[in-house]
PLY file of the C-alpha trace (Angstrom):
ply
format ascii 1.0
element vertex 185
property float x
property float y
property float z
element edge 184
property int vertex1
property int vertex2
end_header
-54.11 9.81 25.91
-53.85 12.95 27.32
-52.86 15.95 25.77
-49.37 16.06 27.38
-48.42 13.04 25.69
-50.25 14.12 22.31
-48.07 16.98 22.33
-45.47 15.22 23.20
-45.60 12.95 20.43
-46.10 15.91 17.73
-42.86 17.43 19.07
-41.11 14.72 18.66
-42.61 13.95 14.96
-41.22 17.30 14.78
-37.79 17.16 15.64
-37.56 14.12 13.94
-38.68 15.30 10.48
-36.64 18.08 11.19
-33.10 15.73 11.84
-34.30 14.46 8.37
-34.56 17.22 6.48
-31.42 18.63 7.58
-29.45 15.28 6.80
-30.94 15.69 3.36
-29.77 19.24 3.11
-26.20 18.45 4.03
-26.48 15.32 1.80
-27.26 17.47 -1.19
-25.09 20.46 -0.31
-21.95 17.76 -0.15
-22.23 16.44 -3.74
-19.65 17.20 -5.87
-19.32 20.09 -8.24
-17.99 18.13 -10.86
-21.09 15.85 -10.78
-23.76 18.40 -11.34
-21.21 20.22 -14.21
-21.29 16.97 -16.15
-25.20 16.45 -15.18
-26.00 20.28 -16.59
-24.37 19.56 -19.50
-26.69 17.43 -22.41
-25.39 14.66 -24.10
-26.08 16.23 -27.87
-23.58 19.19 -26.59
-21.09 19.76 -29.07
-18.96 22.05 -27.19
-18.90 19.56 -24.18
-15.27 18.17 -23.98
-15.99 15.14 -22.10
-16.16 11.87 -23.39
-19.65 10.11 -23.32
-18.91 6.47 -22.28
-20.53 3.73 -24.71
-23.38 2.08 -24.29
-23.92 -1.91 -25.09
-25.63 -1.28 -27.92
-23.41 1.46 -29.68
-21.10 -1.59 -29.86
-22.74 -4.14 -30.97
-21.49 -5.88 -33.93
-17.85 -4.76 -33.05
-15.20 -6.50 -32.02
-13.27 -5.20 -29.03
-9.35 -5.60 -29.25
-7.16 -4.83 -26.10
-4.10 -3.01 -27.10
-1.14 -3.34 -25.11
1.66 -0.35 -25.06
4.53 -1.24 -27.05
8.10 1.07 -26.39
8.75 1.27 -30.38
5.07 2.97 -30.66
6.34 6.22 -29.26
6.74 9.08 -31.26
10.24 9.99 -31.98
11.13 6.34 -30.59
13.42 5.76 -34.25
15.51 9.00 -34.17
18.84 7.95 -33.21
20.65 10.17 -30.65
23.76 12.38 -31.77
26.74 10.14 -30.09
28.78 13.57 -29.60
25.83 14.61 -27.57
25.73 11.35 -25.82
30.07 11.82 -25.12
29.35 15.23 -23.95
26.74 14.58 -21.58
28.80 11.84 -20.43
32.02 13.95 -19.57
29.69 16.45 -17.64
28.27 13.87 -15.74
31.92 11.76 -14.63
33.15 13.27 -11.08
36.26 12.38 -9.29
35.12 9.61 -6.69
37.67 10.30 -4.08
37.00 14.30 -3.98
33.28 14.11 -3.37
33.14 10.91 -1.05
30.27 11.50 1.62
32.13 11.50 5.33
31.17 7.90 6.42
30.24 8.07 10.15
30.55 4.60 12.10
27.12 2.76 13.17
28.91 2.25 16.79
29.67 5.07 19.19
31.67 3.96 22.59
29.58 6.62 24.52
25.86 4.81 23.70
27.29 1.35 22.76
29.12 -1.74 24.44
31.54 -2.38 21.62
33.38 -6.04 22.17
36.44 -6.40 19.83
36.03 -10.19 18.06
39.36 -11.80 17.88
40.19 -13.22 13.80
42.32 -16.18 13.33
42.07 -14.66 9.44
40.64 -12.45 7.30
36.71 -12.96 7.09
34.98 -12.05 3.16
32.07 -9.40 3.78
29.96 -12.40 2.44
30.20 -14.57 4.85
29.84 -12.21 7.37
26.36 -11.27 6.20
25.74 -14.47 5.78
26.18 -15.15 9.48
24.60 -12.01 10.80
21.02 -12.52 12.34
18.49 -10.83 9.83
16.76 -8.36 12.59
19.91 -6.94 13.64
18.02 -5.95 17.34
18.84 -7.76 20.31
16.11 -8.07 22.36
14.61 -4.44 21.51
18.11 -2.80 21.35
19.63 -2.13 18.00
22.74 -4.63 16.82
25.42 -3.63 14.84
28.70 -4.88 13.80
31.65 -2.99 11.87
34.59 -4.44 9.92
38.28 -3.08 9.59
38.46 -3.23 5.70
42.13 -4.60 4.67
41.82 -2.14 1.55
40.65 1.48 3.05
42.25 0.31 6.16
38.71 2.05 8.25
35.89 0.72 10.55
33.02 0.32 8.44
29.79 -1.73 8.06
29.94 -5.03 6.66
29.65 -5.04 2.89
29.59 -8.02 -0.03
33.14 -8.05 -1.47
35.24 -6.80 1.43
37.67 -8.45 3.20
38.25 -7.93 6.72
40.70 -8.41 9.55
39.20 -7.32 13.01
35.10 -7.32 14.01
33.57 -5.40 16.82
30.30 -5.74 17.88
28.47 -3.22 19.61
24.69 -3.13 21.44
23.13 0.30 22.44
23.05 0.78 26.43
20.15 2.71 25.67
16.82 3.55 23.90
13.68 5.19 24.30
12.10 1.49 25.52
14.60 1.56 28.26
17.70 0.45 29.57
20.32 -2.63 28.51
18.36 -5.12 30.83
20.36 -8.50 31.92
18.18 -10.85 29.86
18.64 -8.71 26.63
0 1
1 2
2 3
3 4
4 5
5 6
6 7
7 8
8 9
9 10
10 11
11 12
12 13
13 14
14 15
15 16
16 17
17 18
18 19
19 20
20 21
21 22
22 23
23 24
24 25
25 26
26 27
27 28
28 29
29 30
30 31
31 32
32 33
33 34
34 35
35 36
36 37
37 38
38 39
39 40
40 41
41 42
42 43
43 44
44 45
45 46
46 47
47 48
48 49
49 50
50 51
51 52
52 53
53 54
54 55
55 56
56 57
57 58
58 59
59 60
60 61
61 62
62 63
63 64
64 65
65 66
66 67
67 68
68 69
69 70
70 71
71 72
72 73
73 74
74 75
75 76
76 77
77 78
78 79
79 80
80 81
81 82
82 83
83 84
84 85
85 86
86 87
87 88
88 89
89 90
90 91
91 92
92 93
93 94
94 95
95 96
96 97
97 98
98 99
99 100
100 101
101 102
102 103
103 104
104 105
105 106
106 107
107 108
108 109
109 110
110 111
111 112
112 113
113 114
114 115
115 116
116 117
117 118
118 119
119 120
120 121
121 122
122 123
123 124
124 125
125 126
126 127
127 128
128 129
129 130
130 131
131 132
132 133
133 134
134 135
135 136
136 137
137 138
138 139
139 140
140 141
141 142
142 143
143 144
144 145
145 146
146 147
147 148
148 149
149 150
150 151
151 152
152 153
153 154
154 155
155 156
156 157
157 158
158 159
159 160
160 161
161 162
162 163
163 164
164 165
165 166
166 167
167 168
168 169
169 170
170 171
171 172
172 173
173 174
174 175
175 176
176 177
177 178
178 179
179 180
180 181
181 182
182 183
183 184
């Protein structure tokens, strides 16, 4: 061997003791705190507020029983509340329904939708309706929706289980960010 190649060869002995020892570096420098705190501190530490788990043979000769979380075992579980309380907190909570009603905004808009009005011969129950709905509500990869005029409110809303309805329209979105209505959607 020449020397180039024996020098060669020390260099990289070098460099790859070196890639080594710094792995082992970052190795050590990435350990957790927490796991050299708990290594620092002795088992016969008095002061040390950690639990030291069991070994097999501190339990030896014991029999382990699994207990199971029962709702009467918590404390205070048997004081009865005050049922003026209980009325009070009630009152605060009851609202008027019809002053704070979210404003319900219809699922189909004529200016990103084709809405087709479906003729009734009579009023259709919200359940069968769902019933008869297809469960992925796309067609194709557009969104599907259909609305219901409720007989009760009298306003276009989504289909829901214990309405009755007289007139369906049924809309598909021109539109998406996949693309246009295409003719085989």
């Amino acid at each position: 061997m020449s020397t180039l190649q024996i020098s060669l060869a020390i260099i990289g002995g070098l460099v790859l003791a070196g890639v080594v020892a710094y792995n082992a570096w970052v190795t050590r420098k990435s350990v957790p705190r927490l796991a050299r705190e708990r290594s620092a501190h002795s088992p016969d530490d008095a002061t040390s507020d950690e639990t030291v788990p069991y070994s097999p043979e501190d339990l030896t000769g014991h029999e382990i029983q699994r207990i199971d979380p029962v709702l009467g075992d918590m404390p205070g579980a048997s004081v009865q509340p005050d049922p003026a309380a209980i009325a009070a907190a009630a009152a605060a909570v009851s609202v008027n329904p019809l002053l704070h009603q979210p404003e319900r905004k219809p699922s189909l808009d004529a200016l990103i939708d084709v809405i087709t009005p479906l003729v009734l011969d009579h009023e259709v129950s919200g359940d069968a309706l769902l019933a008869a709905l297809p469960g992925t509500r796309r067609v194709g990869s557009k969104p599907f929706a259909v609305e219901g005029l409720c007989e009760a409110t009298g306003e276009w809303e989504t289909p829901r289980l214990g309405q009755r309805y007289r007139a369906l329209q049924a809309g598909v979105q021109l539109a998406n960010r996949a693309g246009a209505l295409n003719d085989i959607e």
